[in-house]
SERO-4910 file (N, C-alpha, C, O; in steps of 0.05 Angstrom, whole numbers):
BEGIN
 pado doro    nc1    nc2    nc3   cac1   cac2   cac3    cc1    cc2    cc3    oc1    oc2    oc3
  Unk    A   3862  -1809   -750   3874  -1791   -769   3901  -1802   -778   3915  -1814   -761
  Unk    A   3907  -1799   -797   3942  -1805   -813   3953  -1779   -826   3948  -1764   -845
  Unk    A   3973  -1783   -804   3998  -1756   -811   4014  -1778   -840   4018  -1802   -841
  Unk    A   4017  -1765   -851   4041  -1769   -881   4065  -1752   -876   4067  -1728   -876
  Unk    A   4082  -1770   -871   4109  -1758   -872   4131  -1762   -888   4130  -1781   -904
  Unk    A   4152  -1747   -888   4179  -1758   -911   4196  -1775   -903   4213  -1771   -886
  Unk    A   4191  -1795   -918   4216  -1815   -908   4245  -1807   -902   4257  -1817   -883
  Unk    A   4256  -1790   -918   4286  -1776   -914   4289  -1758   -896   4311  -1757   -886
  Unk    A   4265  -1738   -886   4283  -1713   -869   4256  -1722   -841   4258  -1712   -818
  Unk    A   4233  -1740   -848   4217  -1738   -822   4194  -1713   -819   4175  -1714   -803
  Unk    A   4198  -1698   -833   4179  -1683   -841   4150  -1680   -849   4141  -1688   -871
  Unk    A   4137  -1670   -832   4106  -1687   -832   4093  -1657   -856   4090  -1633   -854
  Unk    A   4089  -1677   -875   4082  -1656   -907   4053  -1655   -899   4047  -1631   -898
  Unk    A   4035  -1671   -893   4000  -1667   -900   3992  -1689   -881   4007  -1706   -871
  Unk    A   3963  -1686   -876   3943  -1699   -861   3917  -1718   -884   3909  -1713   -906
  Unk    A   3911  -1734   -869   3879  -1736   -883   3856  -1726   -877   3833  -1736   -879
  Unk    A   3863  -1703   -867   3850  -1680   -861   3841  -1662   -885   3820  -1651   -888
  Unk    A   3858  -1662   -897   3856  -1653   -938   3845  -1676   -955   3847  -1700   -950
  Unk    A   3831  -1663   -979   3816  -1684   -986   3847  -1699  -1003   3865  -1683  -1010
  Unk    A   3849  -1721  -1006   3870  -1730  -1021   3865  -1759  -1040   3853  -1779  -1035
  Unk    A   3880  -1750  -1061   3871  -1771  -1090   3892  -1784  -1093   3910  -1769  -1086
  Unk    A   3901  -1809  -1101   3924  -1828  -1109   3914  -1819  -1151   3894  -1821  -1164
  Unk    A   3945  -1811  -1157   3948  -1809  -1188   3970  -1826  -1193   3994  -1822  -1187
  Unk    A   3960  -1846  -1206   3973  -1865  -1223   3991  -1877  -1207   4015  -1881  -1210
  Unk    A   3975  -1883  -1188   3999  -1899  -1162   4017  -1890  -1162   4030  -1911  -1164
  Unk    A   4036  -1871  -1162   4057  -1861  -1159   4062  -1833  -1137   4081  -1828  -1122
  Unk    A   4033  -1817  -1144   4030  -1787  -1121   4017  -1788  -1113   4004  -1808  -1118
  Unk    A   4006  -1770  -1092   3982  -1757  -1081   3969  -1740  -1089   3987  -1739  -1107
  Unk    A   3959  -1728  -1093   3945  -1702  -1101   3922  -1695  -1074   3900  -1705  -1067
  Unk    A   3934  -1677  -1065   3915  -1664  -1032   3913  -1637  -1040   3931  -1623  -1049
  Unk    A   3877  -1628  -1033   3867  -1600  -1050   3875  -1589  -1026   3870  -1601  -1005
  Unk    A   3890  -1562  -1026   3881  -1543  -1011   3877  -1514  -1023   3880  -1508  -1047
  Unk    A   3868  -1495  -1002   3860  -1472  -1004   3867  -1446   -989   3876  -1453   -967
  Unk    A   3865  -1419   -992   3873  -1401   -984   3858  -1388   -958   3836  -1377   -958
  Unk    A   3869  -1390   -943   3848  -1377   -908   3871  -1354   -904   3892  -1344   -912
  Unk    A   3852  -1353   -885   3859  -1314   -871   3869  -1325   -837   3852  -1335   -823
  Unk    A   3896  -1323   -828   3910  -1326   -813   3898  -1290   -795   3902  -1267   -803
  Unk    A   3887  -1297   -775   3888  -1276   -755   3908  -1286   -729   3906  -1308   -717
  Unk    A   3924  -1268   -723   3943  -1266   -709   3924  -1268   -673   3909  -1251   -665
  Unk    A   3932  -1297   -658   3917  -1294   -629   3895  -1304   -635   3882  -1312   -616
  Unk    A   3883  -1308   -659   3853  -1319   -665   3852  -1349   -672   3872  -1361   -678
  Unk    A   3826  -1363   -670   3827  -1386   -682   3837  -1381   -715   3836  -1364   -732
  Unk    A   3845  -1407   -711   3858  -1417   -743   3830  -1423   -768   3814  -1442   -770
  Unk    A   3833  -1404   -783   3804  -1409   -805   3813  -1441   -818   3837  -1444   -819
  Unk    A   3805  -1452   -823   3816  -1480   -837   3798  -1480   -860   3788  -1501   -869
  Unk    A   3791  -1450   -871   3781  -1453   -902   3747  -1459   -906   3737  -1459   -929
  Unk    A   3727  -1463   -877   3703  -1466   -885   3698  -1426   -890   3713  -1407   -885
  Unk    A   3668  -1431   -901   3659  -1418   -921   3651  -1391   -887   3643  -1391   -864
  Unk    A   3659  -1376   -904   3649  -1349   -882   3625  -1354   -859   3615  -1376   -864
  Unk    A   3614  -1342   -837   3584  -1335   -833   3575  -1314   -851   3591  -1306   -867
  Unk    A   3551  -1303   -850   3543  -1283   -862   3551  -1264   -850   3555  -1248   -869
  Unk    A   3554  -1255   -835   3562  -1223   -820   3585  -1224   -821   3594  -1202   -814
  Unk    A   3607  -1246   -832   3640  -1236   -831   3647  -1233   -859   3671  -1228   -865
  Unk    A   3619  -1238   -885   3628  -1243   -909   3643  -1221   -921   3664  -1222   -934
  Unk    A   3625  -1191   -911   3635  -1166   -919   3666  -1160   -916   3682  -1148   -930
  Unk    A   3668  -1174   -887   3697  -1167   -876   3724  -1166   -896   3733  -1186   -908
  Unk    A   3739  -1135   -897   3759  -1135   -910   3782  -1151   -892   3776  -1164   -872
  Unk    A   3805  -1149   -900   3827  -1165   -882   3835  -1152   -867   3848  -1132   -871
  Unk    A   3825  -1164   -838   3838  -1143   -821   3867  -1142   -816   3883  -1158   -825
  Unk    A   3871  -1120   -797   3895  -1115   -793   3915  -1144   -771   3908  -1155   -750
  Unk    A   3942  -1149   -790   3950  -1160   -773   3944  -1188   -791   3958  -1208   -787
  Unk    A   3929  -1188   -806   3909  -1216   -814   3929  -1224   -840   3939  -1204   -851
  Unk    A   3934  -1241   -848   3953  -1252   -876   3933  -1279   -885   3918  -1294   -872
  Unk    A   3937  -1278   -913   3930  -1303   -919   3952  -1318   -932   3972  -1309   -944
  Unk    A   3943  -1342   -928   3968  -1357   -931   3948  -1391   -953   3925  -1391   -962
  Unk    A   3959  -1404   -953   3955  -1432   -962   3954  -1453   -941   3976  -1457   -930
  Unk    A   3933  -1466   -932   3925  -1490   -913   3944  -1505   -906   3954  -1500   -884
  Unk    A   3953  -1523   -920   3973  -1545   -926   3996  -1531   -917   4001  -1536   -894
  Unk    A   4017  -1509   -933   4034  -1494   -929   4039  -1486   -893   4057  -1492   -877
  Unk    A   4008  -1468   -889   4017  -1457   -856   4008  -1483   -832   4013  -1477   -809
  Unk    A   3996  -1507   -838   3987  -1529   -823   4022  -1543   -816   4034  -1545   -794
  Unk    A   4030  -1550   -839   4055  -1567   -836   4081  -1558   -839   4100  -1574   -840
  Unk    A   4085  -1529   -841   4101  -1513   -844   4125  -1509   -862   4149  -1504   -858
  Unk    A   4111  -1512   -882   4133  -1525   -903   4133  -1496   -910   4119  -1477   -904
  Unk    A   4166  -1498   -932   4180  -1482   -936   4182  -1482   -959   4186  -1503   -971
  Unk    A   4179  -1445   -977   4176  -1447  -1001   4205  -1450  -1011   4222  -1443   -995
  Unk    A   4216  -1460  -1039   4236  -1459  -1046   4234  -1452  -1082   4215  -1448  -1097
  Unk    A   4264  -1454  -1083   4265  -1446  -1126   4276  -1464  -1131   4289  -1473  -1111
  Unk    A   4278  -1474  -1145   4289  -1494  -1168   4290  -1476  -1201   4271  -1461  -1206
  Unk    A   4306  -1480  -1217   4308  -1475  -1247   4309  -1510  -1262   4320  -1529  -1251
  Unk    A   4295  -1510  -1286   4295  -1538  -1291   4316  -1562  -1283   4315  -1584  -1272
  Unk    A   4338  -1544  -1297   4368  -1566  -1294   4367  -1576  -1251   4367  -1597  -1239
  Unk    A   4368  -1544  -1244   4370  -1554  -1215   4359  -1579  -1212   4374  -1598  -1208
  Unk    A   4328  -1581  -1214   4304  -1589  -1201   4304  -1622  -1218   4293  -1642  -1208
  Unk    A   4317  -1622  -1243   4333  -1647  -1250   4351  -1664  -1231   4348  -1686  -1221
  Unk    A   4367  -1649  -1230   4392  -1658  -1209   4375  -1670  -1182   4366  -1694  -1184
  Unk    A   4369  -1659  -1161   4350  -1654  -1149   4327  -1691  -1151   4330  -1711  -1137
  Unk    A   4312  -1689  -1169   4301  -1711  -1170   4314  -1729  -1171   4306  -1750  -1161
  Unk    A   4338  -1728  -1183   4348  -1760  -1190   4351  -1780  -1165   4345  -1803  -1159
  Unk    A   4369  -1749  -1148   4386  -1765  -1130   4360  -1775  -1109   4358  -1796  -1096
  Unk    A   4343  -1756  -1111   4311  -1757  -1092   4301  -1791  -1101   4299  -1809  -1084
  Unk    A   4296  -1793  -1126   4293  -1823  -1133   4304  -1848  -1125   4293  -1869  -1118
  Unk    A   4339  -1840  -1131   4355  -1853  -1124   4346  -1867  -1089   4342  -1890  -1081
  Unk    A   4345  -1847  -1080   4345  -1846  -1040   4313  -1865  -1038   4314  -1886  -1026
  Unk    A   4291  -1857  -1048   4265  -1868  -1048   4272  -1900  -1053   4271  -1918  -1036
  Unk    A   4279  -1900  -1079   4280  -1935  -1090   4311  -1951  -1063   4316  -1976  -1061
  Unk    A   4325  -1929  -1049   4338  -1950  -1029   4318  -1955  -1012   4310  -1978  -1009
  Unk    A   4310  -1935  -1000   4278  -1944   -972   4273  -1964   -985   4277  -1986   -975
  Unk    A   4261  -1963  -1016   4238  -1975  -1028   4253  -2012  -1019   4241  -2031  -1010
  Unk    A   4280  -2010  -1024   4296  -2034  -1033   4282  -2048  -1000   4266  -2067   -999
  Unk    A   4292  -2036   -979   4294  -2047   -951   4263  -2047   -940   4255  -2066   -927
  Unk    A   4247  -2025   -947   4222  -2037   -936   4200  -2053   -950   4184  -2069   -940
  Unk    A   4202  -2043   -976   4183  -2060   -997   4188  -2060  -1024   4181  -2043  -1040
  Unk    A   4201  -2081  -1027   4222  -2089  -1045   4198  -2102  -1072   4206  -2108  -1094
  Unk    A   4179  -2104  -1066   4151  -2113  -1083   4142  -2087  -1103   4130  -2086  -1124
  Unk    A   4155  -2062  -1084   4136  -2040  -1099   4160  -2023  -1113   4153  -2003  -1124
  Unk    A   4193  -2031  -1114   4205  -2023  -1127   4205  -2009  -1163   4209  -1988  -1174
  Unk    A   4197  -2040  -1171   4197  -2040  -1210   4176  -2025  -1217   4178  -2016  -1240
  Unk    A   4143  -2015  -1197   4123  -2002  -1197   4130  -1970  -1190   4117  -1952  -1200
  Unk    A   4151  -1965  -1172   4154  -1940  -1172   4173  -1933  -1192   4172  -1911  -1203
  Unk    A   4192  -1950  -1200   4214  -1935  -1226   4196  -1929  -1251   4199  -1907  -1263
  Unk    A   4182  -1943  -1257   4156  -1931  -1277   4142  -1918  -1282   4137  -1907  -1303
  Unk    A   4126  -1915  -1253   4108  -1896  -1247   4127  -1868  -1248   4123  -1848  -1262
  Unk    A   4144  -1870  -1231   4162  -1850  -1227   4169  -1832  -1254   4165  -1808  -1260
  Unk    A   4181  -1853  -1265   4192  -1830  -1291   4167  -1825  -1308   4163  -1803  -1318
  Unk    A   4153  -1840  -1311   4131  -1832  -1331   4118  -1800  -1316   4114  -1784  -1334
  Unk    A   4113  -1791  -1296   4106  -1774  -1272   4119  -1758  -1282   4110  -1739  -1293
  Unk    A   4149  -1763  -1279   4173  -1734  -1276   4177  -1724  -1310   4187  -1702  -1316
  Unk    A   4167  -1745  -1331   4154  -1725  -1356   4141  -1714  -1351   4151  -1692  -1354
  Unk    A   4118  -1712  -1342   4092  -1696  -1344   4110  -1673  -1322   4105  -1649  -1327
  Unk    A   4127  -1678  -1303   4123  -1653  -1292   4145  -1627  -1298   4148  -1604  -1292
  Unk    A   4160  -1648  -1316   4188  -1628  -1335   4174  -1612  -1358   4185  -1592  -1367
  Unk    A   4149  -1623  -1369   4141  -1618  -1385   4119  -1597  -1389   4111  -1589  -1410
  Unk    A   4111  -1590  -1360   4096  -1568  -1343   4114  -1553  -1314   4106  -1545  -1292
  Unk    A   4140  -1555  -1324   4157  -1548  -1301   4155  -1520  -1292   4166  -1514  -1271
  Unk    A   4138  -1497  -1312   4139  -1471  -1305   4106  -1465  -1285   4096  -1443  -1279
  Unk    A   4096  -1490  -1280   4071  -1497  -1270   4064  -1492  -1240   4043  -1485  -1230
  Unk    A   4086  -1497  -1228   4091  -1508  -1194   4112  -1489  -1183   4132  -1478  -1189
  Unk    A   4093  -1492  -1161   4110  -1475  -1139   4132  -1496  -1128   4132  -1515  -1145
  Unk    A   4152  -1503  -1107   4169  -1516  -1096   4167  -1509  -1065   4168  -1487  -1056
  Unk    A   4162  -1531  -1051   4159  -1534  -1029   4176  -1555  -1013   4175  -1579  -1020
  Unk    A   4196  -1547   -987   4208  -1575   -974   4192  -1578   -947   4168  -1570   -946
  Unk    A   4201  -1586   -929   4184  -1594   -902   4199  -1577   -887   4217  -1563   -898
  Unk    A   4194  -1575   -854   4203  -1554   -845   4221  -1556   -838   4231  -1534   -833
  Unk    A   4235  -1571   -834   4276  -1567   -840   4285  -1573   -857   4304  -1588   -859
  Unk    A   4274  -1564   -871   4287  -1548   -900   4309  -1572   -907   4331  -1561   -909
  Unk    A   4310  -1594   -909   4331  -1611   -911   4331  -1624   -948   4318  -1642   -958
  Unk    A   4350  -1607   -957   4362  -1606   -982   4353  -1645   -995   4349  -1654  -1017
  Unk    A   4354  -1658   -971   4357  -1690   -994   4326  -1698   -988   4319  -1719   -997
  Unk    A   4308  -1682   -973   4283  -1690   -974   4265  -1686  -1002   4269  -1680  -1026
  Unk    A   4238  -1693   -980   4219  -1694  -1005   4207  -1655  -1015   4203  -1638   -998
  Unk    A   4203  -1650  -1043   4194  -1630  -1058   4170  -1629  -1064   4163  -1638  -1086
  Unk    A   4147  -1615  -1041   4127  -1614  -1052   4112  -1596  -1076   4108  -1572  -1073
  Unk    A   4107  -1607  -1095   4095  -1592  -1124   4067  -1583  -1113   4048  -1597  -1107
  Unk    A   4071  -1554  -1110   4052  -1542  -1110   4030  -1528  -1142   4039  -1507  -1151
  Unk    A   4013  -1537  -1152   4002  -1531  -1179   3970  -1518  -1176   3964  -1510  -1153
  Unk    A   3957  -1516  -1190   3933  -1506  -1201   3912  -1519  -1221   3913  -1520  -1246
  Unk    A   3892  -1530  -1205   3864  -1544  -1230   3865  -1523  -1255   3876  -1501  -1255
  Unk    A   3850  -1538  -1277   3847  -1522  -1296   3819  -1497  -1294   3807  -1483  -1310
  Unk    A   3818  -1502  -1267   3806  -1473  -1269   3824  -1445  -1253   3817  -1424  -1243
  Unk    A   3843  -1455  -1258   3872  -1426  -1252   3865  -1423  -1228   3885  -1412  -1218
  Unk    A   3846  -1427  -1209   3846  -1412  -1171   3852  -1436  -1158   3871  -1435  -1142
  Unk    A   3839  -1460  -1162   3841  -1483  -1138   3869  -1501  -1136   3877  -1518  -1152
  Unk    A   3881  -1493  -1112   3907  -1498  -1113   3911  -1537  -1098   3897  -1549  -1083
  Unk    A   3934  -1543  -1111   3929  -1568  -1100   3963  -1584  -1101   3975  -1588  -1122
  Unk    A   3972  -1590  -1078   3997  -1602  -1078   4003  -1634  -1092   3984  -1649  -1095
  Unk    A   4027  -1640  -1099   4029  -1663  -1109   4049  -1674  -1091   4067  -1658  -1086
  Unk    A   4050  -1696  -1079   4076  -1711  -1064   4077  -1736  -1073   4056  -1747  -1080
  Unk    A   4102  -1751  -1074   4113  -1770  -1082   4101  -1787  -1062   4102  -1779  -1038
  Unk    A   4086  -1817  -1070   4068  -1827  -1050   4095  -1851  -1041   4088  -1861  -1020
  Unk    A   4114  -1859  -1046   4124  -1878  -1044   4143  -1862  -1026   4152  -1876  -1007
  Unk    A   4153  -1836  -1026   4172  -1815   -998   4160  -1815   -978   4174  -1811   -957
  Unk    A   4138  -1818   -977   4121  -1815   -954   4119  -1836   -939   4118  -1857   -951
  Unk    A   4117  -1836   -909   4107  -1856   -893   4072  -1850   -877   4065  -1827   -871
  Unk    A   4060  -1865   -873   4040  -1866   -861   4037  -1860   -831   4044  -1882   -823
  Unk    A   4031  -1847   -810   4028  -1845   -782   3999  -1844   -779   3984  -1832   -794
  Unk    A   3987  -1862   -751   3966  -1867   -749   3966  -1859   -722   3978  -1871   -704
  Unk    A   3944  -1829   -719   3946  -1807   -697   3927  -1825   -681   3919  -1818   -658
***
């Protein structure tokens, strides 16, 4: 298994436990979905009901939450455009130093990829939810939480070059 974590705060964002897609060499894209958290119970991890629990309203005690979100415990946050500007640059800035010291090959590929990316996502900025890792550490990585074009299936985006690889 491979934990993905943030290079800046250490923060373990997602698993390959989620199905996950490389977009335009630059992100990830990992689908997740909405389960029903029962308190003391096993953890639903999103397969499809049995038949005898399909009827079941939410029981008491029971929350639903997002996979990804309650697995790695990330933390929701706000941004307003200008913030979430500010915010990236310096996020870029910090990426392309790692980038400098550990792979200095994939630098001129992430400044490209990168900004061409951070159009598309200024440009659908009222799109995404905002997500950090679980200590909440202001210079880490921002997971973009968004929606397929069929408005229900929810699916995070992370910066693939913030991330480091762990091999469980």
């Amino acid at each position: 298994m491979l934990l993905y974590s943030d290079v800046v705060s250490g923060d373990e964002m997602f698993s390959d436990a989620f199905p996950i897609k490389v977009v335009d060499d630059i992100v990830y894209e990992v689908d997740c979905q909405t389960i029903t958290v029962k308190p003391g119970a096993d953890i639903d991890i999103g397969a499809n009901p049995s038949a005898e629990d399909a009827d079941e309203a939410l029981e008491e005690g029971a929350t639903t939450v997002n996979n990804v979100v309650y697995s790695f415990r990330l933390q929701s946050t706000q941004f307003d455009k200008k913030s979430f500007l500010t915010y990236l640059k310096g996020y870029m800035k910090t990426v392309k130093a790692h980038l400098q010291e550990t792979k200095p090959d994939r630098v001129d590929a992430f400044e490209k990829g990168a900004q061409a990316f951070a159009k598309k996502l200024v440009a659908n900025f009222k799109d995404y939810e905002f997500y950090t890792g679980e200590n909440m550490n202001p210079d880490g990585m921002v997971a973009l939480l968004n929606y397929r074009e069929d408005g229900v299936t929810p699916f995070f985006t992370f910066w693939k070059d913030g991330l480091k690889e762990i091999k469980l």
